[in-house]
C-alpha positions in Angstrom: -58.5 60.9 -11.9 -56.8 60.3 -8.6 -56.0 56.8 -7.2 -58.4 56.0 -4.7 -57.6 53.0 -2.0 -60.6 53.5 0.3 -63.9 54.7 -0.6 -64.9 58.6 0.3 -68.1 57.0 2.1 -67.0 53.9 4.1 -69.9 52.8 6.4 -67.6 50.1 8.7 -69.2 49.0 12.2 -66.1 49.1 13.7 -67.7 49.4 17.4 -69.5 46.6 16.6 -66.6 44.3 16.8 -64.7 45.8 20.3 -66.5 43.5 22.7 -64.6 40.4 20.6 -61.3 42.8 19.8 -61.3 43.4 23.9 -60.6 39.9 25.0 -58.3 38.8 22.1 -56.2 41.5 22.8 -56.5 40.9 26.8 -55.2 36.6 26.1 -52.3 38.2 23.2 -51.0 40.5 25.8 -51.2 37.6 28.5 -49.2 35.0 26.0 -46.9 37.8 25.5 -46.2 38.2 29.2 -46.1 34.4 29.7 -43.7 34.2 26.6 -41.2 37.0 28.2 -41.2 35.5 32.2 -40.8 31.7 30.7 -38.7 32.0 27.5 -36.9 35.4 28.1 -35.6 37.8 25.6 -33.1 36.9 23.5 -30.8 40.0 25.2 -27.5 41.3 23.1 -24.6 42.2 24.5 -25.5 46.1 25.3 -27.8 44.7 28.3 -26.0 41.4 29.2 -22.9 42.7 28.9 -19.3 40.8 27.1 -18.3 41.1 23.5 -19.6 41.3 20.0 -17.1 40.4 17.4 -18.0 41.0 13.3 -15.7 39.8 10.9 -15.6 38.7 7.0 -14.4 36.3 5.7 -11.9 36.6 2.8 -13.7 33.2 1.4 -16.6 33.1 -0.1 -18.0 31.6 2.7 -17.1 31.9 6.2 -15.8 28.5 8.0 -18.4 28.7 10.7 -17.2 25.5 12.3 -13.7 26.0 12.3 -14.0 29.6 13.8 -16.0 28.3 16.8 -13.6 25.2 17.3 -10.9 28.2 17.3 -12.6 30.3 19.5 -13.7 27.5 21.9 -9.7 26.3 22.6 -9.5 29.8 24.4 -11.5 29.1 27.7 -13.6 32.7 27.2 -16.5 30.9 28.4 -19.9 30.9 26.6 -19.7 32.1 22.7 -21.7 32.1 20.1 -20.7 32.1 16.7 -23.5 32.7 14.0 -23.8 33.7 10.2 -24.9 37.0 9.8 -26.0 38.7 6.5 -24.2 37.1 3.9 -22.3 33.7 3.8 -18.3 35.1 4.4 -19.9 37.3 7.2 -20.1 36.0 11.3 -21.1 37.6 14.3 -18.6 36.4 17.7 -20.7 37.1 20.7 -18.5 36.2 23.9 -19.8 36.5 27.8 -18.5 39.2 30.1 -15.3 38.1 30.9 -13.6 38.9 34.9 -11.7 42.1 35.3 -13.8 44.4 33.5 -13.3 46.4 29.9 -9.7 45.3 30.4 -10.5 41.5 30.6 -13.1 42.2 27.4 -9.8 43.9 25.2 -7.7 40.9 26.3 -10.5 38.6 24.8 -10.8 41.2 21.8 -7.1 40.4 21.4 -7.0 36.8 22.1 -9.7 36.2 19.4 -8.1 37.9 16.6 -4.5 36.5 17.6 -6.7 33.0 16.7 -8.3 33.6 13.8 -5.6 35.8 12.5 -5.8 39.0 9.8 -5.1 37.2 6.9 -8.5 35.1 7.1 -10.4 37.6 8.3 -11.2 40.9 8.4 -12.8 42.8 11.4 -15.5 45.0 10.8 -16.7 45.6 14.2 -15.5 45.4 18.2 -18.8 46.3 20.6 -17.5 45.8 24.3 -19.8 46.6 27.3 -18.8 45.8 30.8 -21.7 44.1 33.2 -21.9 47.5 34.7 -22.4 49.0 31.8 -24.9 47.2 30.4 -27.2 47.3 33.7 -27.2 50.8 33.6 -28.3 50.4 29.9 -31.0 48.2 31.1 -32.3 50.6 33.6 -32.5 53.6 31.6 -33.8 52.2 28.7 -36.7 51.2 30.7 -37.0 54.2 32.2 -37.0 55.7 28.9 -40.7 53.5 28.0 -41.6 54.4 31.3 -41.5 58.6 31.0 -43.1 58.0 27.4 -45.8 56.9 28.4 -46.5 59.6 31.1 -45.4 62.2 28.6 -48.3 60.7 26.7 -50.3 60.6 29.2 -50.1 64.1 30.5 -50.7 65.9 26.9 -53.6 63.4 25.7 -55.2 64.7 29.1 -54.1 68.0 28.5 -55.2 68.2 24.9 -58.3 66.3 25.2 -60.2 65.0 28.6 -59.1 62.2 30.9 -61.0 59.3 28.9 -58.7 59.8 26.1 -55.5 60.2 28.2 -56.5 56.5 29.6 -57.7 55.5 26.2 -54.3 56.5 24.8 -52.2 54.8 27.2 -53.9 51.9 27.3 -53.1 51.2 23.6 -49.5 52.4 24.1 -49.3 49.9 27.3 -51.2 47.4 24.7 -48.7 47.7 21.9 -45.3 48.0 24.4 -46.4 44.4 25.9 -47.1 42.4 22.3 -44.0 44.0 21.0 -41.8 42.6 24.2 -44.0 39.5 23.1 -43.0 39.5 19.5 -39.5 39.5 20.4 -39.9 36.7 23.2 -41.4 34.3 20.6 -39.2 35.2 17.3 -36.1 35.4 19.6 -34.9 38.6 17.3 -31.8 40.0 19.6 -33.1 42.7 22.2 -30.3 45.7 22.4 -30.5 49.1 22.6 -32.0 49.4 19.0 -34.9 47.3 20.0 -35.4 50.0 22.8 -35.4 52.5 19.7 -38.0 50.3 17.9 -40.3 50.4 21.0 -40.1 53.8 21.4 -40.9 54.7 17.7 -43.5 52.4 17.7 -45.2 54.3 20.5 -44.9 57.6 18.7 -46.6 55.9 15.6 -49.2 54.9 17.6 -50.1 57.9 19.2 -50.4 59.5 16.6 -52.5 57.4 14.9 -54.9 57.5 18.0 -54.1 61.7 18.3 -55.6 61.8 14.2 -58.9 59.4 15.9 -59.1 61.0 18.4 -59.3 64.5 16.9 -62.0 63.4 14.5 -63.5 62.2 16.9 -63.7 65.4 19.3 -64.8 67.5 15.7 -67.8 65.3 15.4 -68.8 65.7 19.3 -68.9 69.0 18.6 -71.0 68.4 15.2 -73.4 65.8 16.3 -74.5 66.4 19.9 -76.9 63.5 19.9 -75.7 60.8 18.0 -74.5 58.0 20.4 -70.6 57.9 21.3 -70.5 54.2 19.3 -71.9 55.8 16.4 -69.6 58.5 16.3 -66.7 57.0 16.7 -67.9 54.4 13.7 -67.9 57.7 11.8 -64.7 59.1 12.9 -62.7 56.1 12.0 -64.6 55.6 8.8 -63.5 58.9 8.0 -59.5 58.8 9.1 -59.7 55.5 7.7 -58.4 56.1 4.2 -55.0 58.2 5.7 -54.7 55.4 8.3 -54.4 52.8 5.6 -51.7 55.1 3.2 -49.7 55.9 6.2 -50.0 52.4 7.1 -49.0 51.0 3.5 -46.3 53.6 2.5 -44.4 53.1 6.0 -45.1 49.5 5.5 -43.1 49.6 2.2 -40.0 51.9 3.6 -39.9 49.1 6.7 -39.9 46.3 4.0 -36.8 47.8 2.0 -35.0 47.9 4.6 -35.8 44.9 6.2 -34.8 43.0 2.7 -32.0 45.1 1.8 -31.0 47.2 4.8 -28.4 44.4 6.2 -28.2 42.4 9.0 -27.3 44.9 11.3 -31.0 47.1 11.3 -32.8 43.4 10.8 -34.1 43.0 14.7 -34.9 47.1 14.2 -37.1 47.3 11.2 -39.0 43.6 12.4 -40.1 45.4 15.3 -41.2 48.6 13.4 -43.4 46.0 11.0 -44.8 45.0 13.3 -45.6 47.5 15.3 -47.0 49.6 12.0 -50.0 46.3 12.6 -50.3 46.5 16.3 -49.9 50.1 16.0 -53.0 50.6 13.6 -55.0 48.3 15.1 -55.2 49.8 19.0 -55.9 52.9 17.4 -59.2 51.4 16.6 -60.3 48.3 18.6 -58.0 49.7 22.3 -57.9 53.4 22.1 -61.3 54.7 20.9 -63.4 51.6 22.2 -62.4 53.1 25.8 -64.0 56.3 25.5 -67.7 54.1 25.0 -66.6 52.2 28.0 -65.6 55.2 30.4 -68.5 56.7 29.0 -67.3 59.8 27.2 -71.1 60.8 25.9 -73.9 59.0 28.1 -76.3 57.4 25.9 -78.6 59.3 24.6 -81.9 59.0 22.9 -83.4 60.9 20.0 -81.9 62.0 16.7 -78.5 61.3 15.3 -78.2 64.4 13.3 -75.9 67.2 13.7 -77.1 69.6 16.3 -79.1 72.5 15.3 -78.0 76.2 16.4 
């Protein structure tokens, strides 16, 4: 007998709880704004530019205090010195330093020359130049950006306009609280978190595309049942593959959150929890829209599937 999660015959009002998921997710997207304009992201160095230094320690455990008394006798301005993964392992970040790459090798070099090789072993060297890194910055936004037109475009192609604004408006939805999960957790935003975003936003709309095409089948099916009913019944019926996509992603992303190292941490945090945010605009953003821009005016009379 096969393993069953969801019931064949779920019977959830879904619709019935929009009006209260619309202004929740209206103040989260609002905090999440607020959060990024007054706290800021916590930006790496592939969009403010300088140096990121890894090294281990050939201790057991890395002197985190002597390394940043070290560093700081060198006059490269702001660094930061931090555990990372396990205890003989540190991440150096140091501020773009004058003169361009050139001025970031000779703080490469002064840094090792302090800690020496015999101490410490480098594992990685990331430098990015200011000019570098703006251009990062500007093209991974542009990136987001063309997504969500490309979205855009193709739900409106595929389906009708209300679903091309419903989709977009749980991409915009799910872009903003994800900018806002990063603002308040103060993970490191780099060019990986740019990665994150943009997977989450093809999770998503494909979630909504799986909705949404149930939900076109039954307009077709029941040609007088109202549009709140019918999308009650196209969610109840995507619900169970929604939930084991959800769950067995869910379990990947926690692997390698746990055991995937440091270095993909800030990656698969975002993809977690997107996978929620993700899930849940399918539902309460993406087809709640389609009642509100009026997809199917209401109509009065039988609920049952149209007769030829």
């Amino acid at each position: 007998m096969p393993l069953r999660l969801i019931p064949d015959e779920t019977k959830i009002p879904f619709m019935r709880y929009a009006p209260l998921a619309f202004p929740v997710s209206l103040l989260a997207m609002v905090a999440s704004l607020t959060l990024y304009f007054v706290i800021g992201l916590n930006l790496g160095i592939d969009f403010k530019g300088g140096t990121l230094i890894e090294v281990k320690s050939t201790a057991a455990e890395a002197d985190i205090g002597g390394i940043r008394a070290r560093i700081g006798r060198l006059g490269l301005g702001d660094v930061e010195v931090q555990g990372f993964g396990a205890p003989d392992e540190v991440l150096i970040r140091i501020e773009a330093q004058s003169g361009g790459e050139a001025g970031q090798q000779v703080a490469v070099k002064a840094v090792q020359e302090a800690l020496g090789f015999a101490d410490y072993e480098y594992r990685r060297v990331e430098v990015v130049g200011p000019k570098v890194s703006g251009e990062l910055a500007q093209t991974g936004t542009i990136a987001v950006l063309v997504t969500l037109f490309g979205v855009l475009t193709y739900i409106w192609f595929r389906f009708e306009w209300q679903f091309a604004i419903g989709a977009v408006a749980a991409l915009i939805h799910d872009v903003v609280l994800t900018i806002g999960f990063f603002a308040i957790i103060q993970l490191e935003f780099n060019l990986s978190s740019i990665a994150a975003i943009l997977t989450i936003v093809g999770y998503s709309i494909n979630d909504t595309v799986v909705v949404y095409d149930r939900v076109r089948e039954t307009l077709r099916k029941f040609k007088q049942m109202t549009i709140a009913d019918l999308i009650d019944l196209a969610v109840n019926q995507t619900l169970s593959r929604t939930i084991l996509t959800s769950l067995t992603t869910l379990i990947a992303l926690g692997a390698l959150f746990f055991f995937g190292g440091a270095v993909i941490r800030s990656f698969t945090a975002a993809m977690i929890w997107g996978v929620f945010v993700g899930t849940y605009s399918s539902v309460f953003i993406a087809a709640p829209i389609l009642i509100y821009f009026k997809l199917r005016p209401a109509a009065a009379g039988s609920s049952g599937p149209a007769k030829a």
